[in-house]
C-alpha positions in Angstrom: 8.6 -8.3 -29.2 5.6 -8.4 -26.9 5.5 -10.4 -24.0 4.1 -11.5 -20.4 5.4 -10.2 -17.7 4.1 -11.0 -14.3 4.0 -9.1 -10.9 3.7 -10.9 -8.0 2.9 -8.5 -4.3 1.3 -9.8 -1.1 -1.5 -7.1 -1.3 -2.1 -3.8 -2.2 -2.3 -1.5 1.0 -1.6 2.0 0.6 2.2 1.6 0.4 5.3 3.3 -1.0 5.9 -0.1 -2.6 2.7 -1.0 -3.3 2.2 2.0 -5.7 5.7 1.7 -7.4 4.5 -2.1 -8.7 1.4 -0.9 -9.6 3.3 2.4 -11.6 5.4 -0.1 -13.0 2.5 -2.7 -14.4 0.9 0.3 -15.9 4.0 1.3 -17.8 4.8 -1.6 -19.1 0.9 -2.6 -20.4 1.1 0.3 -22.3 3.8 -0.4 -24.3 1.7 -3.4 -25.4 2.7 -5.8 -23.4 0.5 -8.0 -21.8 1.1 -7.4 -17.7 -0.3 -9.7 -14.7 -0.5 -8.4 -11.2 -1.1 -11.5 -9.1 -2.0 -10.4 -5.3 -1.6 -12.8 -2.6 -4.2 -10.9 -0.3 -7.4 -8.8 -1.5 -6.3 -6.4 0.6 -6.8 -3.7 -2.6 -6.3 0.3 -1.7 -5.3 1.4 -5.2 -7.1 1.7 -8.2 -5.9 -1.4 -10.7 -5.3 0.5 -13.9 -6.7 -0.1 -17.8 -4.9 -2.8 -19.2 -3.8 -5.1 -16.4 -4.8 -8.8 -15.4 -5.4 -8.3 -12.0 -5.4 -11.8 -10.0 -6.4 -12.7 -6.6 -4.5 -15.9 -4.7 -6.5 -15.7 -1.4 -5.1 -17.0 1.8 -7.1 -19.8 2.4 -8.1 -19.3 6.5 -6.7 -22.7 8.1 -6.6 -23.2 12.1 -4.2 -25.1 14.1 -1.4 -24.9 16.6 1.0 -25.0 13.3 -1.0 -22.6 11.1 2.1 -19.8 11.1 4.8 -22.8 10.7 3.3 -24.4 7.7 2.1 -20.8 6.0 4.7 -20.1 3.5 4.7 -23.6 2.4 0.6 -24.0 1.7 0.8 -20.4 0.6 3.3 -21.0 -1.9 1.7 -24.7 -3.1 -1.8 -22.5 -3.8 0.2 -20.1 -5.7 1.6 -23.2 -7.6 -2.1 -24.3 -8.1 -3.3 -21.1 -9.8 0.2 -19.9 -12.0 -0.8 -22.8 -14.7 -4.0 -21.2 -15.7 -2.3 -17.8 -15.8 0.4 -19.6 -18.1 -2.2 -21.3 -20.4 -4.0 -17.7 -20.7 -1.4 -15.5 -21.2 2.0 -17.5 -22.3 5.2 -18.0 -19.9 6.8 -14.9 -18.8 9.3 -13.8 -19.8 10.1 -11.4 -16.4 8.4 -12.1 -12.9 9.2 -9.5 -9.9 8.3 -10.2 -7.2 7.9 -7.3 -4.3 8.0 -7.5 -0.6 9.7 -9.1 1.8 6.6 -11.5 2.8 5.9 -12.2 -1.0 9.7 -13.2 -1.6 9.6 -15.8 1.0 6.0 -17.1 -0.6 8.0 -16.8 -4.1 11.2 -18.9 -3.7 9.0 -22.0 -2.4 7.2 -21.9 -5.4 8.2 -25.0 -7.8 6.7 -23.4 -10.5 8.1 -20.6 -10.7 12.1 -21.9 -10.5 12.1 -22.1 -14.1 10.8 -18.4 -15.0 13.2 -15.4 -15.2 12.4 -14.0 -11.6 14.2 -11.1 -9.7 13.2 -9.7 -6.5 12.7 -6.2 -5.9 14.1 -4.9 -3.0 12.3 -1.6 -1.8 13.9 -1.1 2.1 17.5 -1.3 4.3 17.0 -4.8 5.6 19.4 -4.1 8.0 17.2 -1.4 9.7 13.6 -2.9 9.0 14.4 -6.3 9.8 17.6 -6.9 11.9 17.2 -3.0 13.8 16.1 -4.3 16.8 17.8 -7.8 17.4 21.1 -8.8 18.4 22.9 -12.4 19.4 21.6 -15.3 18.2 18.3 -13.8 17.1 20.0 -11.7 15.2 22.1 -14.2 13.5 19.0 -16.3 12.6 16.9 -13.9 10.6 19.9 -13.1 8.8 20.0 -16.6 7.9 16.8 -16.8 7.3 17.0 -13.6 5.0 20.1 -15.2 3.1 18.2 -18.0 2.5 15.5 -16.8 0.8 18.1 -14.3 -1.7 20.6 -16.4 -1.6 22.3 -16.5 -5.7 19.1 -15.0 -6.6 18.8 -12.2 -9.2 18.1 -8.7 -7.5 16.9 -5.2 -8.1 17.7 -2.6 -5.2 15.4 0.6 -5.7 18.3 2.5 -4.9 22.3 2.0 -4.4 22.2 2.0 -0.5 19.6 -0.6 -0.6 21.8 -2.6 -2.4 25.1 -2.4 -0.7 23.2 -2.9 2.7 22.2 -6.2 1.6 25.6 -6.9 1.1 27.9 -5.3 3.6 25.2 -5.3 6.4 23.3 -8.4 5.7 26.0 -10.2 4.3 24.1 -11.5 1.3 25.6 -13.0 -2.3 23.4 -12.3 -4.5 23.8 -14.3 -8.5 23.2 -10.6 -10.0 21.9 -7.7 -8.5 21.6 -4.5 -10.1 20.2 -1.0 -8.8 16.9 0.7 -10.9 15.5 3.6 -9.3 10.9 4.2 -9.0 9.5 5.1 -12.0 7.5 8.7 -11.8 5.9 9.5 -14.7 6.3 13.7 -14.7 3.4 14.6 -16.7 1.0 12.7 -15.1 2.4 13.7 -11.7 1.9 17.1 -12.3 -1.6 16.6 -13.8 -2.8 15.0 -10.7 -0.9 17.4 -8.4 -3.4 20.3 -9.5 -7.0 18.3 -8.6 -8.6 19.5 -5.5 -6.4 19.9 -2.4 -8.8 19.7 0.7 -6.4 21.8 2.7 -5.9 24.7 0.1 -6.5 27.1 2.4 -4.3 26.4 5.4 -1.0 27.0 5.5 1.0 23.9 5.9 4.0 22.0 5.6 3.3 17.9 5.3 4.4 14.8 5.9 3.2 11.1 3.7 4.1 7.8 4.7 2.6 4.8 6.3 2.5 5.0 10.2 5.3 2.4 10.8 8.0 2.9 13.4 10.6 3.1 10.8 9.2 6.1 9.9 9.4 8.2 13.3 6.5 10.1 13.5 7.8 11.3 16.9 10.6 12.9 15.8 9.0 14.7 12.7 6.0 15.9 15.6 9.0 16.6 18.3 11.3 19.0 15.6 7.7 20.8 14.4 7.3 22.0 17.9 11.1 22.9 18.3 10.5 24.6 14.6 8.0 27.0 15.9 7.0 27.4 11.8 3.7 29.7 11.5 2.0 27.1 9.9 0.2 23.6 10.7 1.3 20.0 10.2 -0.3 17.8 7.4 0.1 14.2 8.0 -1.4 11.8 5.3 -1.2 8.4 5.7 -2.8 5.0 8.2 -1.1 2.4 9.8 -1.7 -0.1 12.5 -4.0 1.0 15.8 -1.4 0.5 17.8 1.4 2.7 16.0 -1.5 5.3 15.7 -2.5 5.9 18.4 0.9 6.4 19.6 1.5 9.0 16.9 -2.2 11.0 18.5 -0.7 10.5 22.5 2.5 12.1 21.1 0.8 15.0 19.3 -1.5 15.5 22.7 2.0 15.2 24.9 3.6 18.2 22.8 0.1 20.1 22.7 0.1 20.2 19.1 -3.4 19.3 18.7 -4.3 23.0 17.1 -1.3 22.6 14.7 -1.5 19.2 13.6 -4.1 17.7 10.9 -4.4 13.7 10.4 -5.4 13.8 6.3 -5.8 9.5 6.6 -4.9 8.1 3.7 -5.5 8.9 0.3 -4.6 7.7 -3.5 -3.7 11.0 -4.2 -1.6 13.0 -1.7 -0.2 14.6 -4.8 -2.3 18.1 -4.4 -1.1 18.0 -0.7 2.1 17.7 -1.7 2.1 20.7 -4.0 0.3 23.3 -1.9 2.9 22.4 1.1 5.6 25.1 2.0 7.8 21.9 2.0 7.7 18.1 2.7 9.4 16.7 5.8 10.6 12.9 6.2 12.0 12.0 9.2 12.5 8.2 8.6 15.3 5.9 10.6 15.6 4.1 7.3 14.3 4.3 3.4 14.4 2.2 0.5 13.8 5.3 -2.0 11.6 7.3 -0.4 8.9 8.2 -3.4 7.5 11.4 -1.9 10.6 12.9 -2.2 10.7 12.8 -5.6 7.3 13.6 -6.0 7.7 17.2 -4.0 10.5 17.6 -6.2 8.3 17.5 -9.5 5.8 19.1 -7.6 9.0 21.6 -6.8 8.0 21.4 -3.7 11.2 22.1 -1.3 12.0 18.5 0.9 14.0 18.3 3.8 14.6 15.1 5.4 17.0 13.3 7.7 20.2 11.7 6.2 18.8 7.8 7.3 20.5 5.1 6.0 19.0 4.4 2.2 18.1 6.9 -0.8 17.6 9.9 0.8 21.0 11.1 0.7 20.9 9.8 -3.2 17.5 12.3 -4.1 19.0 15.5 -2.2 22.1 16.0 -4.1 24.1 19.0 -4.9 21.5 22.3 -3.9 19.4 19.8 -1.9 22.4 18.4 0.1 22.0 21.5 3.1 18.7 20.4 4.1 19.5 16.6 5.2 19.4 16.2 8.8 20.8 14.1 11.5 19.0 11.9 13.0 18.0 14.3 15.8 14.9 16.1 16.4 16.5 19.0 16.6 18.8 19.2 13.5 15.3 17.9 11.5 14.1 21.3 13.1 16.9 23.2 11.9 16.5 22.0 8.5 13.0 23.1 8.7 13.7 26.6 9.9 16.2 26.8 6.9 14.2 25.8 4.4 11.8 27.7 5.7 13.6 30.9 5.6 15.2 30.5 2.4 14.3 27.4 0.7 16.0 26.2 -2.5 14.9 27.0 -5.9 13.9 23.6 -7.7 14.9 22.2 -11.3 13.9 18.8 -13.5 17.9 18.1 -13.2 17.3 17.3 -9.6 14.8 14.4 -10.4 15.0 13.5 -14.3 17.6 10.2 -13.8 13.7 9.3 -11.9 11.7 9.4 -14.4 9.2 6.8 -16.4 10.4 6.4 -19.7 14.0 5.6 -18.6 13.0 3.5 -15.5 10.7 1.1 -17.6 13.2 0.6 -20.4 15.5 -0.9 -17.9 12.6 -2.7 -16.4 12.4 -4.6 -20.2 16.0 -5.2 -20.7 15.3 -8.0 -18.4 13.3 -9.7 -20.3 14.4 -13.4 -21.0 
Protein backbone atom coordinates (compact mmCIF):
# COMPACT_ATOMS: atom_id res chain seq x y z
CA UNK A 1 0.00 0.00 0.00
CA UNK A 2 1.25 3.50 -0.75
CA UNK A 3 0.77 6.11 1.46
CA UNK A 4 1.53 9.80 2.95
CA UNK A 5 3.75 10.10 5.31
CA UNK A 6 4.68 13.47 6.68
CA UNK A 7 7.96 14.91 8.30
CA UNK A 8 7.75 17.69 10.31
CA UNK A 9 11.55 19.61 11.43
CA UNK A 10 12.04 23.26 12.58
CA UNK A 11 14.65 23.93 9.73
CA UNK A 12 17.13 22.43 7.97
CA UNK A 13 20.65 23.71 9.23
CA UNK A 14 23.53 21.58 8.70
CA UNK A 15 22.70 19.11 11.47
CA UNK A 16 23.26 15.45 12.48
CA UNK A 17 19.49 15.41 12.69
CA UNK A 18 18.68 17.40 10.12
CA UNK A 19 20.37 15.06 7.58
CA UNK A 20 18.92 11.80 9.16
CA UNK A 21 15.11 13.25 8.33
CA UNK A 22 16.11 14.26 5.26
CA UNK A 23 17.86 10.45 4.54
CA UNK A 24 14.85 9.11 5.85
CA UNK A 25 12.21 11.19 3.44
CA UNK A 26 14.37 10.11 0.60
CA UNK A 27 14.04 6.51 1.41
CA UNK A 28 10.81 6.27 1.98
CA UNK A 29 9.74 8.43 -1.50
CA UNK A 30 11.39 5.96 -3.29
CA UNK A 31 9.69 3.14 -2.37
CA UNK A 32 6.69 5.06 -3.91
CA UNK A 33 5.40 6.57 -1.35
CA UNK A 34 4.32 9.95 -1.41
CA UNK A 35 6.70 11.85 1.42
CA UNK A 36 6.08 15.60 2.86
CA UNK A 37 8.90 17.48 4.53
CA UNK A 38 7.13 20.46 6.24
CA UNK A 39 9.97 23.03 7.64
CA UNK A 40 8.93 25.42 10.30
CA UNK A 41 11.94 27.88 9.28
CA UNK A 42 13.59 28.36 5.63
CA UNK A 43 16.48 27.99 7.26
CA UNK A 44 17.54 25.26 4.19
CA UNK A 45 21.43 23.92 4.19
CA UNK A 46 20.76 20.65 2.45
CA UNK A 47 19.78 19.81 -0.86
CA UNK A 48 15.82 18.61 -0.80
CA UNK A 49 16.03 15.46 -2.76
CA UNK A 50 13.83 14.16 -6.12
CA UNK A 51 10.65 13.15 -5.04
CA UNK A 52 9.75 15.09 -1.90
CA UNK A 53 6.98 17.84 -1.13
CA UNK A 54 9.07 20.25 0.46
CA UNK A 55 6.84 22.83 2.52
CA UNK A 56 7.69 25.98 4.17
CA UNK A 57 5.54 27.21 7.50
CA UNK A 58 7.39 30.62 8.05
CA UNK A 59 7.54 32.11 11.42
CA UNK A 60 5.60 34.99 11.02
CA UNK A 61 7.89 38.01 12.72
CA UNK A 62 5.50 39.48 15.60
CA UNK A 63 6.89 42.16 18.27
CA UNK A 64 5.85 42.60 21.76
CA UNK A 65 6.84 42.21 25.30
CA UNK A 66 5.04 38.52 25.09
CA UNK A 67 6.42 37.55 21.65
CA UNK A 68 8.55 34.38 23.34
CA UNK A 69 5.50 33.54 25.75
CA UNK A 70 2.82 33.24 23.08
CA UNK A 71 5.43 31.54 20.26
CA UNK A 72 4.57 27.92 20.49
CA UNK A 73 1.03 28.60 20.59
CA UNK A 74 0.79 31.07 17.28
CA UNK A 75 3.44 28.83 15.81
CA UNK A 76 1.52 25.82 16.34
CA UNK A 77 -2.19 27.55 15.24
CA UNK A 78 -0.23 28.56 11.66
CA UNK A 79 0.93 25.09 11.33
CA UNK A 80 -2.85 24.15 11.94
CA UNK A 81 -3.68 26.79 9.12
CA UNK A 82 -1.44 25.22 6.50
CA UNK A 83 -1.79 21.02 7.34
CA UNK A 84 -5.45 21.14 5.65
CA UNK A 85 -4.17 21.99 2.23
CA UNK A 86 -1.36 19.51 2.60
CA UNK A 87 -4.24 16.96 3.59
CA UNK A 88 -6.56 17.81 0.64
CA UNK A 89 -3.30 17.47 -1.70
CA UNK A 90 -1.86 14.55 -0.65
CA UNK A 91 -4.48 12.35 1.64
CA UNK A 92 -4.14 11.94 5.65
CA UNK A 93 -0.98 10.37 6.74
CA UNK A 94 -0.76 7.61 7.71
CA UNK A 95 2.82 8.32 9.83
CA UNK A 96 3.94 11.92 10.99
CA UNK A 97 7.54 12.23 12.84
CA UNK A 98 8.30 14.89 14.03
CA UNK A 99 12.11 15.83 14.87
CA UNK A 100 13.62 18.15 17.35
CA UNK A 101 13.13 19.22 20.53
CA UNK A 102 11.79 22.87 19.36
CA UNK A 103 9.46 21.14 16.67
CA UNK A 104 7.93 18.65 19.35
CA UNK A 105 6.87 21.40 21.45
CA UNK A 106 5.31 23.33 18.20
CA UNK A 107 3.78 19.64 17.41
CA UNK A 108 1.83 18.63 20.49
CA UNK A 109 -0.18 22.09 20.41
CA UNK A 110 -1.28 21.33 17.17
CA UNK A 111 -5.17 20.43 17.18
CA UNK A 112 -4.80 18.98 13.94
CA UNK A 113 -2.56 16.85 14.16
CA UNK A 114 -3.99 14.88 17.64
CA UNK A 115 -5.77 12.70 15.36
CA UNK A 116 -2.78 11.49 13.01
CA UNK A 117 -0.45 8.53 13.90
CA UNK A 118 2.47 10.86 15.19
CA UNK A 119 5.77 9.69 17.04
CA UNK A 120 8.57 11.86 17.99
CA UNK A 121 11.93 11.24 17.15
CA UNK A 122 14.27 11.64 19.72
CA UNK A 123 17.97 12.23 18.30
CA UNK A 124 19.97 13.43 21.79
CA UNK A 125 20.50 12.53 25.94
CA UNK A 126 18.01 15.03 27.27
CA UNK A 127 19.48 14.66 30.37
CA UNK A 128 22.78 16.20 29.13
CA UNK A 129 21.51 18.71 26.43
CA UNK A 130 18.80 20.05 28.27
CA UNK A 131 18.92 19.49 32.13
CA UNK A 132 23.22 19.43 32.12
CA UNK A 133 23.53 22.49 33.50
CA UNK A 134 20.62 23.21 35.96
CA UNK A 135 19.78 22.08 39.28
CA UNK A 136 16.87 22.81 42.08
CA UNK A 137 13.94 24.11 41.06
CA UNK A 138 15.10 24.99 37.61
CA UNK A 139 15.89 21.90 37.18
CA UNK A 140 12.70 20.37 38.26
CA UNK A 141 10.71 22.73 35.90
CA UNK A 142 12.16 21.89 32.53
CA UNK A 143 11.78 18.40 33.40
CA UNK A 144 8.26 19.16 33.71
CA UNK A 145 8.07 20.99 31.03
CA UNK A 146 9.91 18.10 28.92
CA UNK A 147 7.34 15.52 30.43
CA UNK A 148 4.69 17.48 29.35
CA UNK A 149 5.35 17.74 25.99
CA UNK A 150 6.10 13.44 25.78
CA UNK A 151 4.09 12.66 28.11
CA UNK A 152 2.01 8.93 26.88
CA UNK A 153 3.22 9.97 23.53
CA UNK A 154 4.58 7.36 21.04
CA UNK A 155 8.45 7.52 20.78
CA UNK A 156 11.50 6.59 18.67
CA UNK A 157 14.93 6.86 20.47
CA UNK A 158 17.78 6.79 17.68
CA UNK A 159 19.54 4.64 19.85
CA UNK A 160 18.96 2.55 23.26
CA UNK A 161 20.75 5.08 25.63
CA UNK A 162 18.60 7.77 24.22
CA UNK A 163 15.90 5.97 25.21
CA UNK A 164 16.49 4.70 28.66
CA UNK A 165 17.75 8.38 29.52
CA UNK A 166 14.41 9.58 28.87
CA UNK A 167 13.26 7.29 31.29
CA UNK A 168 15.59 6.70 34.10
CA UNK A 169 17.08 10.29 33.96
CA UNK A 170 14.24 12.38 32.81
CA UNK A 171 11.78 10.40 34.35
CA UNK A 172 9.38 10.25 31.38
CA UNK A 173 6.34 7.59 30.62
CA UNK A 174 6.12 7.29 27.43
CA UNK A 175 2.52 5.35 25.71
CA UNK A 176 5.20 3.35 23.46
CA UNK A 177 8.58 4.01 22.72
CA UNK A 178 10.70 1.94 20.75
CA UNK A 179 14.49 2.28 19.63
CA UNK A 180 15.38 2.55 15.48
CA UNK A 181 18.83 3.31 14.73
CA UNK A 182 19.96 6.35 11.42
CA UNK A 183 19.55 4.97 8.27
CA UNK A 184 23.00 5.04 6.09
CA UNK A 185 22.57 3.92 2.84
CA UNK A 186 26.23 2.06 2.17
CA UNK A 187 26.45 2.34 -1.46
CA UNK A 188 25.66 5.66 -1.81
CA UNK A 189 27.99 6.47 1.10
CA UNK A 190 30.75 5.08 -0.44
CA UNK A 191 29.97 6.70 -3.85
CA UNK A 192 30.11 10.11 -2.38
CA UNK A 193 33.10 9.34 -0.12
CA UNK A 194 35.40 9.14 -3.36
CA UNK A 195 34.36 12.91 -4.97
CA UNK A 196 36.94 15.43 -4.48
CA UNK A 197 38.50 15.88 -1.02
CA UNK A 198 40.00 19.46 -0.83
CA UNK A 199 42.50 18.27 1.71
CA UNK A 200 43.87 15.15 -0.25
CA UNK A 201 47.09 16.05 0.22
CA UNK A 202 47.59 16.76 3.87
CA UNK A 203 47.83 14.42 6.21
CA UNK A 204 45.13 14.61 8.72
CA UNK A 205 42.98 13.17 11.24
CA UNK A 206 39.25 15.02 11.45
CA UNK A 207 36.71 15.90 13.46
CA UNK A 208 32.55 16.74 12.04
CA UNK A 209 30.03 18.10 14.06
CA UNK A 210 28.19 21.29 14.68
CA UNK A 211 30.13 23.77 17.02
CA UNK A 212 27.85 23.30 20.09
CA UNK A 213 29.19 22.94 23.61
CA UNK A 214 27.92 19.44 23.89
CA UNK A 215 30.31 18.64 21.57
CA UNK A 216 33.74 19.83 23.35
CA UNK A 217 35.76 21.20 20.88
CA UNK A 218 38.22 22.04 23.70
CA UNK A 219 38.87 18.77 24.68
CA UNK A 220 39.22 17.17 21.08
CA UNK A 221 41.88 20.48 20.43
CA UNK A 222 43.45 20.03 24.20
CA UNK A 223 44.16 15.78 23.54
CA UNK A 224 45.52 16.68 19.73
CA UNK A 225 48.25 18.74 21.40
CA UNK A 226 48.86 16.09 24.18
CA UNK A 227 48.78 13.43 21.07
CA UNK A 228 51.64 15.02 19.41
CA UNK A 229 50.33 12.95 16.02
CA UNK A 230 52.48 13.99 12.84
CA UNK A 231 49.61 15.14 11.19
CA UNK A 232 47.09 18.29 11.23
CA UNK A 233 43.58 18.61 12.53
CA UNK A 234 40.49 18.77 10.12
CA UNK A 235 37.55 20.27 11.70
CA UNK A 236 34.35 20.56 9.46
CA UNK A 237 31.43 22.00 10.67
CA UNK A 238 29.80 26.03 11.89
CA UNK A 239 28.01 26.88 14.75
CA UNK A 240 27.08 30.01 16.57
CA UNK A 241 29.74 33.14 16.73
CA UNK A 242 29.96 32.98 20.01
CA UNK A 243 30.77 29.03 20.46
CA UNK A 244 33.26 29.78 17.50
CA UNK A 245 35.11 31.96 18.32
CA UNK A 246 35.79 30.23 21.48
CA UNK A 247 36.78 27.06 19.59
CA UNK A 248 39.67 29.73 17.33
CA UNK A 249 40.88 31.48 21.09
CA UNK A 250 41.35 27.88 22.26
CA UNK A 251 43.23 26.70 19.08
CA UNK A 252 45.49 30.16 19.45
CA UNK A 253 45.87 29.36 23.53
CA UNK A 254 47.46 25.79 22.62
CA UNK A 255 49.36 27.29 19.51
CA UNK A 256 47.85 25.01 17.27
CA UNK A 257 47.27 27.44 14.61
CA UNK A 258 49.84 25.53 12.04
CA UNK A 259 48.20 22.17 12.91
CA UNK A 260 44.64 22.97 12.89
CA UNK A 261 42.31 23.57 9.55
CA UNK A 262 38.63 24.99 9.98
CA UNK A 263 36.97 23.08 6.62
CA UNK A 264 33.25 25.25 7.55
CA UNK A 265 30.69 23.34 6.72
CA UNK A 266 29.92 21.28 3.93
CA UNK A 267 27.03 18.75 2.51
CA UNK A 268 29.54 16.45 1.98
CA UNK A 269 32.23 15.79 4.64
CA UNK A 270 32.18 12.25 3.36
CA UNK A 271 35.64 12.53 1.16
CA UNK A 272 37.14 14.15 4.40
CA UNK A 273 36.03 11.43 6.25
CA UNK A 274 37.70 8.82 4.00
CA UNK A 275 41.07 10.34 3.46
CA UNK A 276 41.45 10.86 7.40
CA UNK A 277 43.97 8.62 9.37
CA UNK A 278 40.93 8.39 11.77
CA UNK A 279 37.83 10.36 13.06
CA UNK A 280 37.84 11.78 16.62
CA UNK A 281 34.58 12.73 18.60
CA UNK A 282 34.97 14.05 21.84
CA UNK A 283 31.32 14.81 22.66
CA UNK A 284 29.87 15.13 26.59
CA UNK A 285 26.79 13.58 25.16
CA UNK A 286 25.31 11.89 21.64
CA UNK A 287 22.11 10.74 20.45
CA UNK A 288 23.82 8.39 17.72
CA UNK A 289 26.56 10.08 16.54
CA UNK A 290 26.24 9.59 12.42
CA UNK A 291 29.86 10.19 11.61
CA UNK A 292 30.80 7.41 13.34
CA UNK A 293 29.13 5.24 11.35
CA UNK A 294 30.03 6.90 8.32
CA UNK A 295 34.03 6.48 9.07
CA UNK A 296 33.16 3.06 9.58
CA UNK A 297 31.81 2.46 5.99
CA UNK A 298 34.31 4.67 4.89
CA UNK A 299 36.59 2.14 7.20
CA UNK A 300 37.87 4.81 8.43
CA UNK A 301 39.28 3.91 12.13
CA UNK A 302 37.00 6.18 14.96
CA UNK A 303 37.95 6.84 18.36
CA UNK A 304 35.75 8.64 20.60
CA UNK A 305 35.01 9.29 24.21
CA UNK A 306 32.57 6.77 26.08
CA UNK A 307 29.76 9.93 26.64
CA UNK A 308 26.61 9.12 27.71
CA UNK A 309 24.46 7.96 24.36
CA UNK A 310 25.41 5.64 21.26
CA UNK A 311 28.76 5.82 21.09
CA UNK A 312 29.49 2.99 23.35
CA UNK A 313 26.61 1.11 21.11
CA UNK A 314 28.76 1.87 17.40
CA UNK A 315 32.30 0.78 18.95
CA UNK A 316 31.57 -2.75 19.95
CA UNK A 317 33.67 -5.68 20.19
CA UNK A 318 37.30 -4.65 18.17
CA UNK A 319 36.21 -1.01 18.36
CA UNK A 320 35.57 -1.15 22.24
CA UNK A 321 39.67 -0.21 23.06
CA UNK A 322 39.51 3.04 21.53
CA UNK A 323 36.58 4.69 23.72
CA UNK A 324 37.78 7.20 26.01
CA UNK A 325 37.05 8.73 29.22
CA UNK A 326 35.98 11.84 29.37
CA UNK A 327 39.46 13.32 29.80
CA UNK A 328 41.53 15.07 27.43
CA UNK A 329 44.11 12.97 28.12
CA UNK A 330 42.65 9.44 27.77
CA UNK A 331 40.90 10.98 24.28
CA UNK A 332 44.74 11.40 23.56
CA UNK A 333 45.70 8.06 24.37
CA UNK A 334 43.12 6.68 22.28
CA UNK A 335 44.53 8.65 19.55
CA UNK A 336 48.04 7.58 19.93
CA UNK A 337 46.62 3.94 19.90
CA UNK A 338 44.82 4.11 17.10
CA UNK A 339 47.35 5.75 15.71
CA UNK A 340 49.95 3.27 16.16
CA UNK A 341 48.01 0.30 15.41
CA UNK A 342 44.61 1.10 14.43
CA UNK A 343 41.93 -1.70 13.96
CA UNK A 344 41.20 -3.42 10.86
CA UNK A 345 37.44 -2.54 9.78
CA UNK A 346 34.55 -4.90 8.56
CA UNK A 347 30.63 -4.30 7.30
CA UNK A 348 29.66 -6.50 10.60
CA UNK A 349 30.66 -3.45 12.59
CA UNK A 350 28.01 -1.17 10.95
CA UNK A 351 25.46 -3.47 8.87
CA UNK A 352 22.45 -3.49 11.89
CA UNK A 353 22.92 0.55 10.44
CA UNK A 354 22.06 0.27 7.34
CA UNK A 355 19.08 1.71 4.82
CA UNK A 356 17.17 -1.00 3.77
CA UNK A 357 16.53 -2.43 7.32
CA UNK A 358 16.17 1.14 9.02
CA UNK A 359 13.33 2.21 6.57
CA UNK A 360 11.39 -0.98 6.81
CA UNK A 361 10.98 -0.35 10.39
CA UNK A 362 10.32 3.28 9.66
CA UNK A 363 6.97 1.67 7.61
CA UNK A 364 5.78 -0.81 10.06
CA UNK A 365 4.50 2.21 11.67
CA UNK A 366 2.26 3.03 9.43
CA UNK A 367 -1.47 3.28 10.68
Amino acid sequence: MKSHILFIIDGLPGGGAENVTLTLAKGIAQRGHTVTLLSLSDRLDYEIPDGINYVVDHDKVVKGVFRKLCELKRRAASLDRLLPEIFRQYGKPTLVISSLHKTDRIVVRSRLLRACNLWFCIHGMFSRSYLGNKTGFSRWLKERKIKKVYKNRNIISVSDAVGEDLVKNVGLKPQTMMTIYNPFHLDEINARAVQNNPYSQETYIAHVGRFHHVKRHDRLLEAFSLASLPCKLVIVGQGEDTVTRMIQDKVRQLNLQDKVIFAGFTKNPLPVIKGAKMVVLSSDSEGLPSVLIEALICHTPVVSTACPGGASEIMTGELQPFLADLTSASLAEKMRKAWDAPPKINEDMYHKFSYDIIIERYLSLQK
